[in-house]
N, C-alpha and C positions, 0 to 999 in steps of 0.2 A: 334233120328234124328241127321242127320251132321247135322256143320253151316249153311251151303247152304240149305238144308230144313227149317233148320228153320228161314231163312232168306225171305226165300218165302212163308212162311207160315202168317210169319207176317206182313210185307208188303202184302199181300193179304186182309188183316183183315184191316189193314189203310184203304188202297186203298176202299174199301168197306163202310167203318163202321164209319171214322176218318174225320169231316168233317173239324178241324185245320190241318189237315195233306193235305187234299184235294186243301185247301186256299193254302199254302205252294204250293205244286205242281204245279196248274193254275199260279201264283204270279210268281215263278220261271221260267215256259215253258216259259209265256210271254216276261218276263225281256230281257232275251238271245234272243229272238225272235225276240222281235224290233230291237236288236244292230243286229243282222245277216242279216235280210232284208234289214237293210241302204247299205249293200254291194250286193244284192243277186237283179240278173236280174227279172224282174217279170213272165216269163217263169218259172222260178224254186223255186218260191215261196213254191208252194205245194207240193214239193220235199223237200224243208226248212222243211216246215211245220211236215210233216209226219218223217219224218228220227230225226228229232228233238225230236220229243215225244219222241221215242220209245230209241233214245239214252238219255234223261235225267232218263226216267226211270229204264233204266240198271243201270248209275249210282247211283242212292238212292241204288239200291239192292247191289251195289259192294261197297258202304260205308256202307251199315248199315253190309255186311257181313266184312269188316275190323273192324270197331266198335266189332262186336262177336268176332273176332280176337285178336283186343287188351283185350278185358273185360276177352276171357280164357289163354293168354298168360302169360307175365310175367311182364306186367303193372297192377299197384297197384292202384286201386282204393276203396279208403275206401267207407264209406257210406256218411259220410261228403261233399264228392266230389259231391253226387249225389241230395245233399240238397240246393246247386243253384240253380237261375233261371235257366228258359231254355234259355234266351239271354245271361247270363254269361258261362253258358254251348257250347254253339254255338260258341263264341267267340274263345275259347279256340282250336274248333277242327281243323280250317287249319292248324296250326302249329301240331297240334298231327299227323293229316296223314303223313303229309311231314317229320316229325322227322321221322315216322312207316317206311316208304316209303325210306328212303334216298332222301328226292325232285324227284323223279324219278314218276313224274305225266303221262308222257305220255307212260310207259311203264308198269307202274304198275297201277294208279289210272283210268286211263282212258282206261273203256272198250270197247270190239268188236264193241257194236255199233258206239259209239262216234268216236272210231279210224275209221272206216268206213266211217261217216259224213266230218271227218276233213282229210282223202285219197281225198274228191271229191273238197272239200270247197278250199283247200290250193294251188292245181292246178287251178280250175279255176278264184278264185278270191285272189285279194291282199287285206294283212293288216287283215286278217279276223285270224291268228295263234292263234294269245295271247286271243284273246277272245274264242276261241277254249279249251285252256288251261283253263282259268276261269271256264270256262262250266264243265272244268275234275272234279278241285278241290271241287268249292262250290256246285254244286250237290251232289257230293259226300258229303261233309259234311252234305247234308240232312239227307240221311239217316242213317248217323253215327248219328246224335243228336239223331233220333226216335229210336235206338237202346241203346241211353245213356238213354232216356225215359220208353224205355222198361223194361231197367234192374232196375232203379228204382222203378218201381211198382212192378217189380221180387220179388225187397227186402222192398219193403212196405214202400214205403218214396215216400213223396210226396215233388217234387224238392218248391224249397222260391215261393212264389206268392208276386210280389213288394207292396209296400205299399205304396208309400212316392211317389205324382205327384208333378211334374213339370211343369213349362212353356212349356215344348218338349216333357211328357212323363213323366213314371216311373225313378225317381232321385238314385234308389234300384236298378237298371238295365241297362241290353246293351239293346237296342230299336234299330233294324234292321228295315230299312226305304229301303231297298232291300235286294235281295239274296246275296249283296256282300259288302255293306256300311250302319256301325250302328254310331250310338249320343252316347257318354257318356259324362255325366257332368263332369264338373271340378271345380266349383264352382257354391255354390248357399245360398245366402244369402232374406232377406224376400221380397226385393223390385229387385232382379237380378239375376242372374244364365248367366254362362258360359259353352257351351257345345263346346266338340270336333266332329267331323265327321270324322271316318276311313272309308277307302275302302280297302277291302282284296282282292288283286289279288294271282294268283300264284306264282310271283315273291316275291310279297314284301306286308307289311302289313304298308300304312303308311296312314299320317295324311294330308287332303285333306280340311279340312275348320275347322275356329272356328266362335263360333258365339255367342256373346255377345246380350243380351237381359235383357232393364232398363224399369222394370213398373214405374210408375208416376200417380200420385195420386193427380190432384189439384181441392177442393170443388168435385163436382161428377164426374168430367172431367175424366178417366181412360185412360190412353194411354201407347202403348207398344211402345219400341225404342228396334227397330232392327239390329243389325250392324255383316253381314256374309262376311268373308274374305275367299277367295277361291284361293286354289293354280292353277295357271295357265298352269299347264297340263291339265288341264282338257279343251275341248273345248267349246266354247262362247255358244253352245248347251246345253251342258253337265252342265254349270253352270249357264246357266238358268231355266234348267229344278229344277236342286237343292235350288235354288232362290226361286221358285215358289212352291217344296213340303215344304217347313223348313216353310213357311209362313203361305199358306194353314192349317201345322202342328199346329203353335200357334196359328189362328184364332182359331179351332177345339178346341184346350185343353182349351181354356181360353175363347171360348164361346166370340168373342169380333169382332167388324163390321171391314170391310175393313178400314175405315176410323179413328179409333183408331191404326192402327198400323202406324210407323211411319219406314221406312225401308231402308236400303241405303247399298250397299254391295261393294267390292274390288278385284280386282283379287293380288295375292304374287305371288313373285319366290319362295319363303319358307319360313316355321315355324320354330324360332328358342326356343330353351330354355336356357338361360342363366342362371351359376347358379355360388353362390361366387362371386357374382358382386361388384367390390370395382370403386367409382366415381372417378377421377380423379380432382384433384384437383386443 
C-alpha cells in the first residue's frame, strides 16, 4: 500500500474502533465550531455545521499522511522520541509541520475541503481568516500525533503514561485543556505549583496566562489561593471562559468545594522573563 492507503486505512480503524480518538474528534469539531458561529449568520449555520465536519476530517487524514511523510523521509526519529507522552508528543507537532511545510499552511496544510469552507467564510464574513488558519494547523496536528501513535505500537513501545498529579493535572506532562491551549508547570513545591498556559496558533506559539496556586492548611481548614494573570489579547470573553475552566480544573483534581477556593485573577500587556538581574543600588 502507498501512504495515502494507508493513511485511510487507518484512520478508518480510529474512526470506528478508537473511542480517545473519537473524544479528540467531537472535542475538536466543537471547539472551532463555536468560535465560527460567533461570526456565522444563523441561516448558515447548517452549512457551518456540515462543511465543517467534512473539512476537519480531511485534515486528520492530511496530517496523519504528513506524519507518514515525515516518519519515511528523512527525519530521524529514534525510538526514544516515541517513549513520550502523547501531550509532550502533540506539543512538539505545530512547529514540525510548519518547519516540513516551510509555514506555508494554507497552500500546503490545508486541504480541498477546508480551502473550500474558507473560499466561502472569507468573502462573506470578516475576522473569521486566522481562525480559519488555526483550523489548517491544529487539525492537522491531530492526525499527525495518531500516526506518531501509530508508529509506536508499529515498534512496540508504549509512549510514558504520567505519574506525578498536580493541583491542574499530571506535573510529568502537557495537559491540553483544548485543540490549541495546554498547562505546563513551572514550579511545584508541597504546599504550591506554578503553571504556564500556551495557546498555539498558526502564527505564533506564545504564552497567554500564568497561574499561581498556594494550598493552606490551618487545623482542618484546607483552602486553595488562586491567583491567574491573563494576557489581555485575549477578550473579556475569552478570559472568562479560561477563569472559569482552570477553576472548575482544580476543584475536579483536588476534590475541594467552591467555597475553599479562594480566587482572584488580572489581565497583563505581557509576560516577561528577566534573567542576570543585578539590583541597583
Amino acid at each position: 500500500m502507498n501512504l495515502i492507503e494507508i493513511a485511510d486505512q487507518k484512520l478508518k480503524v480510529h474512526h470506528q474502533n478508537n473511542q480517545e480518538f473519537n473524544y479528540e474528534f467531537i472535542n475538536i469539531y466543537n471547539f472551532y465550531k463555536e468560535k465560527l458561529s460567533s461570526f456565522v449568520k444563523d441561516a448558515d449555520i447548517k452549512r457551518l455545521e456540515e462543511e465543517l465536519f467534512q473539512s476537519i476530517k480531511a485534515q486528520i487524514f492530511n496530517g496523519y499522511f504528513m506524519a507518514l511523510e515525515l516518519l519515511n523521509g528523512n527525519a530521524d526519529f529514534n525510538d526514544e522520541w516515541f517513549m513520550q507522552s502523547k501531550g509532550v508528543i502533540a506539543q512538539q507537532i505545530p512547529e514540525m509541520l510548519k518547519n516540513a511545510t516551510n509555514n506555508d499552511i494554507e497552500g500546503i496544510i490545508m486541504h480541498s475541503p477546508l480551502k473550500s469552507l474558507t473560499g466561502w467564510l472569507v468573502i462573506e464574513y470578516e475576522g473569521v481568516f486566522s481562525i480559519l488558519l488555526d483550523i489548517a494547523l491544529n487539525t492537522a496536528c491531530m492526525g499527525a500525533k495518531w500516526a506518531f501513535i501509530d508508529e509506536a505500537e508499529k515498534r512496540g513501545i508504549t509512549p510514558y503514561e504520567p505519574q506525578y498529579s498536580g493541583m491542574l493535572g499530571y506535573i510529568d506532562d502537557i495537559i491540553f485543556i483544548n485543540p490549541q491551549t495546554y498547562l505546563a508547570v513551572e514550579v511545584t513545591t508541597e504546599s504550591s505549583e506554578v503553571w504556564t498556559l500556551i495557546n498555539s496558533k498558526y502564527n505564533v506559539i506564545e504564552k497567554i496566562s500564568e497561574i499561581t496556586i498556594i494550598k493552606n492548611k490551618n487545623n482542618n481548614n484546607e483552602t486553595y489561593h488562586m491567583n491567574i494573570q491573563l494576557k489581555n489579547t485575549l477578550s473579556i470573553s475569552e478570559q472568562q471562559a479560561l477563569i472559569d475552566q482552570l477553576a472548575v480544573r482544580l476543584m475536579s483534581t483536588m476534590d475541594i468545594e467552591r467555597r475553599q477556593l479562594i480566587l482572584s485573577a488580572s489581565s497583563v500587556e505581557e509576560f516577561y522573563e528577566i534573567n542576570n538581574y543585578e539590583a541597583v543600588r
